[in-house]
C-alpha positions in Angstrom: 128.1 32.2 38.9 131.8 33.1 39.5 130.5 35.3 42.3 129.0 32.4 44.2 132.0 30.1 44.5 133.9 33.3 45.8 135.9 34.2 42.8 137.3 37.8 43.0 138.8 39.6 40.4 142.1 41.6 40.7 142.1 45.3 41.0 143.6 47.0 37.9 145.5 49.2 40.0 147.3 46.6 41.8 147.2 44.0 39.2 148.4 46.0 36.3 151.9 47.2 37.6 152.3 43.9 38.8 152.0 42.2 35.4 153.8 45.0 33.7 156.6 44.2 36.1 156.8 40.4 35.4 156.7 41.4 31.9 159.1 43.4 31.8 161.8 41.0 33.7 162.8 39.1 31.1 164.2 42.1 29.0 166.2 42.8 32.3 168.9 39.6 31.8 171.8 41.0 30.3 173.1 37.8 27.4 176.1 36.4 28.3 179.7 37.6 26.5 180.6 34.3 24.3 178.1 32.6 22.8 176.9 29.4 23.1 178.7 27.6 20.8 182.0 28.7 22.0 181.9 26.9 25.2 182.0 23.7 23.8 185.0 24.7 21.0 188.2 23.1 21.2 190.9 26.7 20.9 193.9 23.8 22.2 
């Protein structure tokens, strides 16, 4: 059924690096140096 409304599946060997990739980008955002919290304190 897919087949006849022209659905094409992705090739594991291009696919697969590319979803590792995206997966992997989120663990490559270094967390800032002061937390959160310490934006909004008052050191006056």
């Amino acid at each position: 059924m897919l087949n006849s409304i022209g659905y094409a599946r992705m090739d594991r060997m291009i696919g697969a690096p590319a979803a590792l990739a995206y997966v992997r980008e989120p663990a490559a955002i270094e967390p800032p140096a002061a937390s959160f919290d310490a934006a909004f304190s008052s050191s006056s």
